[in-house]
ChimeraX commands (.cxc) that place a marker at each C-alpha (Angstrom):
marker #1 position 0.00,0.00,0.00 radius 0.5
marker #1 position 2.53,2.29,0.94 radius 0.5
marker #1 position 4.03,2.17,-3.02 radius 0.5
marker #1 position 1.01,2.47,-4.12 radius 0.5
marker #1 position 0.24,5.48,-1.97 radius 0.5
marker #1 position 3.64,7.28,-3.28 radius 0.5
marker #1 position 3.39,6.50,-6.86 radius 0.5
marker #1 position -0.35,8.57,-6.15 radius 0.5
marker #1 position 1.55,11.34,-4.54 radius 0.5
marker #1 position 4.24,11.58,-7.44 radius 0.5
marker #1 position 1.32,11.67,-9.99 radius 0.5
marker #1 position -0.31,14.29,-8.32 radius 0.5
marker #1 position 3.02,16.02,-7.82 radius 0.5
marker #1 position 3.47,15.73,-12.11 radius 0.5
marker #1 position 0.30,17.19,-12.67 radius 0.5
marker #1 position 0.65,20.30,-10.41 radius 0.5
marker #1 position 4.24,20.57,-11.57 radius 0.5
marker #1 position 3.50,20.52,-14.95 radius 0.5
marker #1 position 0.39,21.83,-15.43 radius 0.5
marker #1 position 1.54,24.88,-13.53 radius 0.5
marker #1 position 4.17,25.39,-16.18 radius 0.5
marker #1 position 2.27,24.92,-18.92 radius 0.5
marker #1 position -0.42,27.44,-17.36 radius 0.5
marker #1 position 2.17,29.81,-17.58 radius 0.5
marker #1 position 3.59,28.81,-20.96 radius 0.5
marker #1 position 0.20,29.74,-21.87 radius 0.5
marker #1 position -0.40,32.68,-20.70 radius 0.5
marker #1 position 3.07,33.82,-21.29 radius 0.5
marker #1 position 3.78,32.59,-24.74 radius 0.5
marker #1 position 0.41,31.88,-26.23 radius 0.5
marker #1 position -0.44,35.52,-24.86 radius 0.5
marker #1 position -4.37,33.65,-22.97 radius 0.5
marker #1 position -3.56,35.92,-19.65 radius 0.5
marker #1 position -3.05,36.74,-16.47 radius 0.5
marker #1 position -5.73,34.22,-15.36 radius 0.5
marker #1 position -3.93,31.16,-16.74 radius 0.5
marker #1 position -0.76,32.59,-15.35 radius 0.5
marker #1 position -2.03,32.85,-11.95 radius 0.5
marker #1 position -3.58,29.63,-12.14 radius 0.5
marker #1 position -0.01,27.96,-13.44 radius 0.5
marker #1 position 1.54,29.63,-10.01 radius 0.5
marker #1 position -1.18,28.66,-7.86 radius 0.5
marker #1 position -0.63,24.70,-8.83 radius 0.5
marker #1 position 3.21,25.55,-8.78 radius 0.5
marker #1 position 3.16,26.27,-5.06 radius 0.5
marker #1 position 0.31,23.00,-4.34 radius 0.5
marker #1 position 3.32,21.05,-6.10 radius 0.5
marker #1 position 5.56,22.45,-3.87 radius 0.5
marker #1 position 3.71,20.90,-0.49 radius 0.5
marker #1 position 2.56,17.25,-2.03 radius 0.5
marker #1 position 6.05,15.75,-2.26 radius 0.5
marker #1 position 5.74,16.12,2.13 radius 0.5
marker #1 position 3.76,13.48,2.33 radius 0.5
marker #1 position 5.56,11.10,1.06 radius 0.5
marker #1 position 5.89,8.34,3.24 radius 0.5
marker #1 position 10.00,8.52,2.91 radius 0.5
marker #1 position 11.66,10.88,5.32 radius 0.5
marker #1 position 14.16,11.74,2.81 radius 0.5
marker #1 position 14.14,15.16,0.97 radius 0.5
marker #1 position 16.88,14.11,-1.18 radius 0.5
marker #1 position 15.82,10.85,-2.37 radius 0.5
marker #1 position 12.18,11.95,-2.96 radius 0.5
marker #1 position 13.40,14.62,-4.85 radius 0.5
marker #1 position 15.67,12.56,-7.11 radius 0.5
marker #1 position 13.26,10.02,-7.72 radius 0.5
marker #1 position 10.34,12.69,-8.53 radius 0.5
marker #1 position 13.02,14.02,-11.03 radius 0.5
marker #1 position 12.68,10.70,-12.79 radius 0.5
marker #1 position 8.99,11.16,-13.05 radius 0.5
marker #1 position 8.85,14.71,-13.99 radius 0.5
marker #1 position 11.16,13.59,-17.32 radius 0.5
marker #1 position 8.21,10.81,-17.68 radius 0.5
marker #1 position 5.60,13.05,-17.32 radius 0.5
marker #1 position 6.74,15.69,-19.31 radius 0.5
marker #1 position 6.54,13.73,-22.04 radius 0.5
marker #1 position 2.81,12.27,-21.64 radius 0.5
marker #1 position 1.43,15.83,-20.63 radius 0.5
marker #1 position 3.03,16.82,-24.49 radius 0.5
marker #1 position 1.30,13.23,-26.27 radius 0.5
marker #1 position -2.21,14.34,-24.16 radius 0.5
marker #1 position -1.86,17.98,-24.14 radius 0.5
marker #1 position 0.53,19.13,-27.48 radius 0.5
marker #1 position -0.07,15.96,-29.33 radius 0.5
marker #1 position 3.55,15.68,-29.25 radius 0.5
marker #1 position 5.09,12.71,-30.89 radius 0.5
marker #1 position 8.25,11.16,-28.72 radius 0.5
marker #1 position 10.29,9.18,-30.70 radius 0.5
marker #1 position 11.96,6.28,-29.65 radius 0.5
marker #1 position 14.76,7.79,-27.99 radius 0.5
marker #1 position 12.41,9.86,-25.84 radius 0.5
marker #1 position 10.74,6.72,-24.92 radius 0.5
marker #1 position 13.66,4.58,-23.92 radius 0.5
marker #1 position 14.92,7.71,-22.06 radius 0.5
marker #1 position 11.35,7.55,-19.90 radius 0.5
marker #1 position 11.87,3.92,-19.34 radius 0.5
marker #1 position 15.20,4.33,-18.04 radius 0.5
marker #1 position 13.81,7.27,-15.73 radius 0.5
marker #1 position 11.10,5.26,-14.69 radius 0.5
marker #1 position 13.69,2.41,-13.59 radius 0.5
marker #1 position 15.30,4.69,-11.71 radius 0.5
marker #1 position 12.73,5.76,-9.67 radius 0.5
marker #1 position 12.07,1.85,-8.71 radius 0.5
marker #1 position 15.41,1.51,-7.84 radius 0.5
marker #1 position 15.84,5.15,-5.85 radius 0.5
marker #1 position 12.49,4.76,-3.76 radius 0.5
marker #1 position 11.69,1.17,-3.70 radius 0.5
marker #1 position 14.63,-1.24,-3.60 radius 0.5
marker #1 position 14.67,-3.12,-0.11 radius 0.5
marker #1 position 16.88,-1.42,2.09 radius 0.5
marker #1 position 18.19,-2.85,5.40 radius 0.5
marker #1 position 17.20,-0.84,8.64 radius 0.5
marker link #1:1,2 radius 0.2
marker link #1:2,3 radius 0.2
marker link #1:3,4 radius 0.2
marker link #1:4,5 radius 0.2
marker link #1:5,6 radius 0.2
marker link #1:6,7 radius 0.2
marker link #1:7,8 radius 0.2
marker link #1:8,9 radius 0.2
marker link #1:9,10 radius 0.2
marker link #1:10,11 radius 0.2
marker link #1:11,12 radius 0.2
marker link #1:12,13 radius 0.2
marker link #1:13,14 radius 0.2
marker link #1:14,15 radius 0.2
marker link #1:15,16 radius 0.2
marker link #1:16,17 radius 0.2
marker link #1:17,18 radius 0.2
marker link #1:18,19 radius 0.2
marker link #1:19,20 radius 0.2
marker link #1:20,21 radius 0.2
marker link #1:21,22 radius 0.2
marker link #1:22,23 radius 0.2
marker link #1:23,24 radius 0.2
marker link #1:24,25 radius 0.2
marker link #1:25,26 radius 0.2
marker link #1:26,27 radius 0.2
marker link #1:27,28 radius 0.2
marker link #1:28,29 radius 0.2
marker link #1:29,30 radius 0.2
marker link #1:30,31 radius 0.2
marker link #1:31,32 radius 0.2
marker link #1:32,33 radius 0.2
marker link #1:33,34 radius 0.2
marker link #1:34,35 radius 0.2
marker link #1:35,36 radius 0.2
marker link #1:36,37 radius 0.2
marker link #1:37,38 radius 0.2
marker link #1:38,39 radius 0.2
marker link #1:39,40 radius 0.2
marker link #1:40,41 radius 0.2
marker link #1:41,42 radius 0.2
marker link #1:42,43 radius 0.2
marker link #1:43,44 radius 0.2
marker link #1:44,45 radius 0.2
marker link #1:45,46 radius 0.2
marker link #1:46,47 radius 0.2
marker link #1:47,48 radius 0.2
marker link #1:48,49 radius 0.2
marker link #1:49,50 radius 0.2
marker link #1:50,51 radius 0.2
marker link #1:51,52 radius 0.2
marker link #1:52,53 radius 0.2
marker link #1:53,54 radius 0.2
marker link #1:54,55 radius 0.2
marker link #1:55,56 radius 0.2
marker link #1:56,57 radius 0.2
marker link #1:57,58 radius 0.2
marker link #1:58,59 radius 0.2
marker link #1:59,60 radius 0.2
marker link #1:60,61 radius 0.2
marker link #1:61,62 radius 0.2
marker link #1:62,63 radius 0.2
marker link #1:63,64 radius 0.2
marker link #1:64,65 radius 0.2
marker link #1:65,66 radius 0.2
marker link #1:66,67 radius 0.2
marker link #1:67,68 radius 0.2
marker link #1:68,69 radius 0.2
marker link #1:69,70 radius 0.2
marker link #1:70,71 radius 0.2
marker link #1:71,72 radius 0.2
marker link #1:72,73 radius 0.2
marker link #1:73,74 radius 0.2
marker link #1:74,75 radius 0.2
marker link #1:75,76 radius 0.2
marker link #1:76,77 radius 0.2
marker link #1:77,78 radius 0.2
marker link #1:78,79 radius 0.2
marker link #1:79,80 radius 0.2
marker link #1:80,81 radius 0.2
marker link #1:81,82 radius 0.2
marker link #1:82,83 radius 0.2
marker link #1:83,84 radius 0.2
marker link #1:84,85 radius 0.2
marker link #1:85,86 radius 0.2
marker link #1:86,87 radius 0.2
marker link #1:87,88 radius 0.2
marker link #1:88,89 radius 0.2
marker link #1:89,90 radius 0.2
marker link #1:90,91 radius 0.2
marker link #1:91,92 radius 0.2
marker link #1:92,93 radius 0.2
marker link #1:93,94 radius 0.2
marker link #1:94,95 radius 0.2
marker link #1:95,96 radius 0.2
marker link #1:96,97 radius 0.2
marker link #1:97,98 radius 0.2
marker link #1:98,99 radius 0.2
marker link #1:99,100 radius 0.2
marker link #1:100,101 radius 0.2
marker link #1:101,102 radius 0.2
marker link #1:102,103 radius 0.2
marker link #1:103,104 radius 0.2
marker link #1:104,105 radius 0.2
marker link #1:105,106 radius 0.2
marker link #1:106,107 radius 0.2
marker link #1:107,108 radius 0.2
marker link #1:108,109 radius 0.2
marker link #1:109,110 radius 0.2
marker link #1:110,111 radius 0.2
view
């Protein structure tokens, strides 16, 4: 339960994370406004308070494994959002992020 639990908390980490900067990319770049720009912050500072409940103590290793699932996620917000088409070195790049997050956060460790 308790992986389960954290791989919840780094997906809802993602989408603040990135959907905060895309908010912003939005209403910075694409010129749509002060409203999705505040918006992009607001989910930019909820980000900023979901990786403290992860059920590690560790600020470092939460940090470097949600690293691995920002790359990850970066590139399904573009295929859902963008329609951005990763190629294959994008995707074995996401796989080898995403293996890296197994081993950071949930390799057995002795006490």
């Amino acid at each position: 339960m308790t992986i389960i639990r954290s791989l919840l908390l780094f997906t809802l980490a993602a989408l603040a994370e990135i959907g905060g900067a895309w908010l912003i990319w939005q209403g910075v770049r694409e010129h749509r406004g002060l409203l999705f720009i505040g918006a992009g912050v607001a989910a930019l500072g909820a980000y900023g308070f979901v990786a403290t409940f992860q059920p590690d103590p560790h600020f470092g290793r939460v940090l470097a494994a949600y690293g691995d699932i920002y790359v990850a996620g970066s590139l399904a917000w573009g295929i859902l959002v963008d329609r951005f088409r990763p190629d294959r070195y994008d995707l074995i790049g996401a796989a080898i992020c995403l293996a890296g997050v197994a081993v950071i956060m949930y390799a057995p460790r002795g006490v």
